[in-house]
C-alpha positions in Angstrom: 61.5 -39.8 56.3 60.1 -36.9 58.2 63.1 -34.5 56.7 61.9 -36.0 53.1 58.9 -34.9 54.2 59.1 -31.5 54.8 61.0 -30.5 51.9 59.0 -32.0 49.5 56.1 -30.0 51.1 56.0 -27.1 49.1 55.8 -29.3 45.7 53.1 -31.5 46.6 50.2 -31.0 45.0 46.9 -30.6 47.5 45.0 -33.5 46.7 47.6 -35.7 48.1 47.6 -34.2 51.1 43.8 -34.9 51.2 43.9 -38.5 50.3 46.6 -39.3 52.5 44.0 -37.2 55.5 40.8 -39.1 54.0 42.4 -42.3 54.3 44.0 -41.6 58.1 40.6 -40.9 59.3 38.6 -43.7 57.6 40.9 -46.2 59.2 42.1 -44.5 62.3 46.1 -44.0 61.7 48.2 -41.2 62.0 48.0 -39.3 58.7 51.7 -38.7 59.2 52.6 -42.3 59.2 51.1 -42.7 55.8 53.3 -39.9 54.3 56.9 -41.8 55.9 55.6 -44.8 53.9 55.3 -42.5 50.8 58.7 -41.4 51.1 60.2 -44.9 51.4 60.1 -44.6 47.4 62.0 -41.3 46.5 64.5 -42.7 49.4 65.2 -46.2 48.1 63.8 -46.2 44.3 64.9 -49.7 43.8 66.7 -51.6 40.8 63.7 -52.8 38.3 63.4 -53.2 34.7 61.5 -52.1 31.8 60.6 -52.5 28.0 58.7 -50.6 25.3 57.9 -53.3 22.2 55.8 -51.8 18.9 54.5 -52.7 15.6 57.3 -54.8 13.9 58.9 -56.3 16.8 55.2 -57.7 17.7 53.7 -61.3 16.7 50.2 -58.9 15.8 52.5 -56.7 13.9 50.7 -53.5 15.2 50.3 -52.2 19.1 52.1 -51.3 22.1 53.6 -53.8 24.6 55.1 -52.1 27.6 56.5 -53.9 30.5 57.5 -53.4 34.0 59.2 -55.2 36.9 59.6 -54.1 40.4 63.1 -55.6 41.8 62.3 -54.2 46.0 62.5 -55.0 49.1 61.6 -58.7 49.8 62.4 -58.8 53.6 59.5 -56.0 54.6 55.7 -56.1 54.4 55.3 -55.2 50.9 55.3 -58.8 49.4 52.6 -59.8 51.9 50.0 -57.5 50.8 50.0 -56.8 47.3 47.2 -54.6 46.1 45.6 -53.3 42.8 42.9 -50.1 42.8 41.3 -48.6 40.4 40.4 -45.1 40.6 37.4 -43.4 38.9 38.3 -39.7 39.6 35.2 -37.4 39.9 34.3 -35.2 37.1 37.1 -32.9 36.4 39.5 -34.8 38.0 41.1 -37.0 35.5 41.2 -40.0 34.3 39.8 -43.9 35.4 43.4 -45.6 35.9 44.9 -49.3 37.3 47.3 -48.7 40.4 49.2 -51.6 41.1 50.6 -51.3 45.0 49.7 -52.2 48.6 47.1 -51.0 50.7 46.9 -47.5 51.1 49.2 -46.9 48.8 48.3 -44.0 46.9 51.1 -42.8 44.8 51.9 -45.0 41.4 54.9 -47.2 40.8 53.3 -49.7 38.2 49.8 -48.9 36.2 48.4 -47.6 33.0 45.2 -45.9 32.3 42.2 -45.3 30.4 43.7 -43.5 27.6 46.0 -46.4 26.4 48.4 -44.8 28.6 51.4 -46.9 31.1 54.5 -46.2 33.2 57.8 -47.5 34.2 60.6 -47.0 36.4 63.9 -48.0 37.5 66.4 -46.1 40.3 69.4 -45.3 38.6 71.4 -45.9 41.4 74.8 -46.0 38.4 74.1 -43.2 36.9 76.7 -41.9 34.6 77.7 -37.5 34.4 74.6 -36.9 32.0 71.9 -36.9 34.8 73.7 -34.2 36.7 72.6 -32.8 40.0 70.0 -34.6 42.0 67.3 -33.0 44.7 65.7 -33.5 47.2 63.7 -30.7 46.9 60.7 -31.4 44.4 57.6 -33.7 44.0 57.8 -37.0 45.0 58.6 -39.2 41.9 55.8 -41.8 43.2 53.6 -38.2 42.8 54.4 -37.3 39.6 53.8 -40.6 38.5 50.2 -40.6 39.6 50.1 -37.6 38.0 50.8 -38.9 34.7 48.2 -41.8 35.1 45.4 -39.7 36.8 45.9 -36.7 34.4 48.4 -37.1 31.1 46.3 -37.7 28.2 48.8 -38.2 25.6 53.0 -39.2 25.3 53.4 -35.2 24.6 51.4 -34.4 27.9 54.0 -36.1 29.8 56.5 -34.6 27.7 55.8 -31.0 29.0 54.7 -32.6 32.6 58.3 -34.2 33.4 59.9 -31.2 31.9 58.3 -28.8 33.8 58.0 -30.8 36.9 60.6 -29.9 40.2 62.2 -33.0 39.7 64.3 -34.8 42.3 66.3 -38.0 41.7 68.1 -40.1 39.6 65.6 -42.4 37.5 65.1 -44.0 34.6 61.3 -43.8 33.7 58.6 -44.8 31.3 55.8 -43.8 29.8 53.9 -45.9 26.8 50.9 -44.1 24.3 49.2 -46.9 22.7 47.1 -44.4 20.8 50.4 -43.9 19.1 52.4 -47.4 19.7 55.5 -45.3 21.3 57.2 -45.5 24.5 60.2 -43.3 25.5 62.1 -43.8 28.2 63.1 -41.0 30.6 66.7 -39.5 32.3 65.3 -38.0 34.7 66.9 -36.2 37.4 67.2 -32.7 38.9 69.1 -31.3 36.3 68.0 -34.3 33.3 64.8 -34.8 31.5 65.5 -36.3 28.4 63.2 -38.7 26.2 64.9 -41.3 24.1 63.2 -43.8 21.5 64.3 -46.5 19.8 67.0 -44.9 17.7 67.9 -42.0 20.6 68.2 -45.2 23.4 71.2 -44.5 25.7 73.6 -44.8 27.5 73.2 -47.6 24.5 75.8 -48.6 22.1 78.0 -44.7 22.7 77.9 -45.4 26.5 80.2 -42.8 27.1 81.9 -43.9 30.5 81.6 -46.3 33.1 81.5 -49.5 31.3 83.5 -50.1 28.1 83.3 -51.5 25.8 79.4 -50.4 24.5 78.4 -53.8 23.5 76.0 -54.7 26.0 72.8 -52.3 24.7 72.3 -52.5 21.4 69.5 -50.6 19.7 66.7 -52.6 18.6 64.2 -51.3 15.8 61.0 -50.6 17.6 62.2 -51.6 21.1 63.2 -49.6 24.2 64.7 -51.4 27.0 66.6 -51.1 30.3 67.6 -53.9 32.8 68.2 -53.2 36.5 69.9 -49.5 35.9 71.5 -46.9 33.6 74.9 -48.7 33.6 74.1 -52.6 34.4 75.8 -54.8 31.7 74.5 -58.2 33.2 70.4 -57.5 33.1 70.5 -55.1 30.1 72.4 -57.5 27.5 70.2 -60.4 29.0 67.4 -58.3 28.5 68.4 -57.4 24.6 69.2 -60.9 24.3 65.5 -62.2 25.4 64.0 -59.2 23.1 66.3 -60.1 20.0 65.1 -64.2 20.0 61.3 -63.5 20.3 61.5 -59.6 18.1 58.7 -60.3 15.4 57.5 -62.7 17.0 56.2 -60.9 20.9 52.9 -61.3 22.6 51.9 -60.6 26.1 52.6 -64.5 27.1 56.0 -65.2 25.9 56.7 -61.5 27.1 56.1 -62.8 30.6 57.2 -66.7 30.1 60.9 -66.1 28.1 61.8 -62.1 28.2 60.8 -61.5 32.1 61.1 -65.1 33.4 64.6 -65.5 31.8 66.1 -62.2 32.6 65.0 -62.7 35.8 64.1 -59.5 36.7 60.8 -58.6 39.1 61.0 -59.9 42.4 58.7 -57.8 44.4 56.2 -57.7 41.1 55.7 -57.5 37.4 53.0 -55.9 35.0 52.9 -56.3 31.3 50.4 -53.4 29.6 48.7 -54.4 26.3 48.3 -50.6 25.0 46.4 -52.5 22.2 43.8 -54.5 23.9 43.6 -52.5 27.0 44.8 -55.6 29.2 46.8 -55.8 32.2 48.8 -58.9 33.1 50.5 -59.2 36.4 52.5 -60.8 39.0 53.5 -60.9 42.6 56.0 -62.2 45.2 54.8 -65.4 47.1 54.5 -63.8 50.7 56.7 -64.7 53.5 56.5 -68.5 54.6 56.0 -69.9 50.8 58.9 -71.9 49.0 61.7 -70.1 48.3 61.3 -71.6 44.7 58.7 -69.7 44.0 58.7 -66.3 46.0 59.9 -63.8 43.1 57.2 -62.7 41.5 59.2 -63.3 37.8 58.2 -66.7 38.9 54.9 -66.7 39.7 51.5 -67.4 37.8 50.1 -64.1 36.0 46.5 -62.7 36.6 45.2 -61.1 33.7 42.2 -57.8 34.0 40.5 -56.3 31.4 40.8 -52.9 31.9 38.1 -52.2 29.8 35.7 -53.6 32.1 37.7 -52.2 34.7 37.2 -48.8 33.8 33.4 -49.0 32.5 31.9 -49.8 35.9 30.4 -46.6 37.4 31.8 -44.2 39.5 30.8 -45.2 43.0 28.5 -42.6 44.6 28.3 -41.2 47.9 
């Protein structure tokens, strides 16, 4: 953690650092402490799962669906004390978003924000020879994230941002404009930072190595999808599967209930985005000591938030 820590350093922005020192103080930890937790993220990254569904593919037949499940560690502390903030950045300093975490958790894994705007991500832990190189040294992914959420105002703003950005490791993220009903999903690595659509999706159906033959991703008009990794043929054709019964015919609800539930992917949690209506649906593990039937959070009821609400209460003032 603390060697993560120090060569990450240089290509952390400031106002982390601040947080991170505003938070120590207010209650009384170790500032340092709060950074190793950071890190646990751009160490472990995690198997999740992800999906981009527009227009067509959609019961409303217009909008943006994204979705995004968190498959984590379930023997620490982070199914105990889920936690969702929403920031209202000073003037100058961004945009109102939904951060979907644990307590003082400030960099973004799961959340969208107020400019129709959501992300994704997924460790590509089986990655195949296109990601290249990875790194150690650059922002933290959890960073750059919260970058896109507090700052990005458009799909093309994220474009330049994870182009330009000192990227570290292997990944597969997403990013979802509901001013535009797209999502892309991401290579991103050290070397890789390439965008694919629906018709671009890889490895897809020319998975070039690893696992043959390429029937297990299919494209799908207006869909972009991964399950679990870059090269998982169990969770990806499951998820295509679950997309292909319901496409024309998604909403938020069966979303969660048949495509989620029955992939049976998100055990730590799950968030659905409406980039249409501006809602956010999610889930979370059962904490330690609940039935075991019920602990993955793919399981588990749904809360819904109005993030328009959310984001019109005032900006608290000191």
């Amino acid at each position: 953690m603390d060697r993560t820590i120090n060569i990450t350093e240089p290509y952390t922005p400031d106002y982390f650092n601040q947080e991170i020192e505003g938070l120590a103080r207010a209650i009384g930890m170790d500032s340092h402490k709060i950074k190793q937790v950071h890190m646990f993220g751009e160490i472990t990254k995690g198997a999740c799962s992800m999906f981009g569904i527009w227009n067509e593919a959609l019961a409303s037949g217009e909008g943006l669906l994204q979705g995004r499940t968190l498959d984590w560690d379930m023997n620490g502390p982070f199914r105990d004390f889920p936690h969702i903030t929403v920031y209202h950045p000073s003037e100058g300093w961004g945009n109102d978003f939904i951060n979907l975490g644990w307590p003082g958790w400030i960099g973004s894994l799961t959340g969208m924000n107020d400019q129709l705007m959501g992300i994704s991500e997924i460790g590509a832990s089986y990655a195949d020879h296109t990601f290249g190189r990875e790194s150690r040294h650059g922002i933290p992914f959890t960073y750059l994230l919260r970058d896109i959420l507090q700052w990005d105002k458009s799909l093309d703003d994220t474009k330049m941002r994870v182009k330009t950005a000192d990227r570290t490791c292997n990944l597969i993220l997403g990013v979802g404009d509901g001013k535009i009903n797209e999502m892309n999903s991401i290579r991103y690595s050290y070397s890789a930072a390439d965008f694919f659509d629906d018709k671009t999706l890889e490895p897809g159906p020319w998975c070039i190595e690893e696992v043959q033959p390429c029937d297990w991703m299919p494209l799908i008009e207006n869909v972009v999808y991964h399950g679990m990794d870059w090269n998982c043929p169990t969770y990806t054709r499951r998820l295509s599967e679950e997309i292909n019964k319901k496409w024309g015919n998604i909403t938020p609800e069966n979303a969660i209930s048949d495509i989620i539930a029955r992939t049976c992917t998100g055990d730590v949690h799950n968030a659905v985005y409406d980039l249409t209506k501006n809602d956010f649906y999610f889930a979370v593990a059962s904490p330690h000591g609940a039935d075991s039937g019920t602990k993955q959070a793919y399981k588990n009821s749904y809360y819904k938030l109005d993030a328009d609400k959310l984001f019109a209460e005032e900006r608290p003032q000191l």
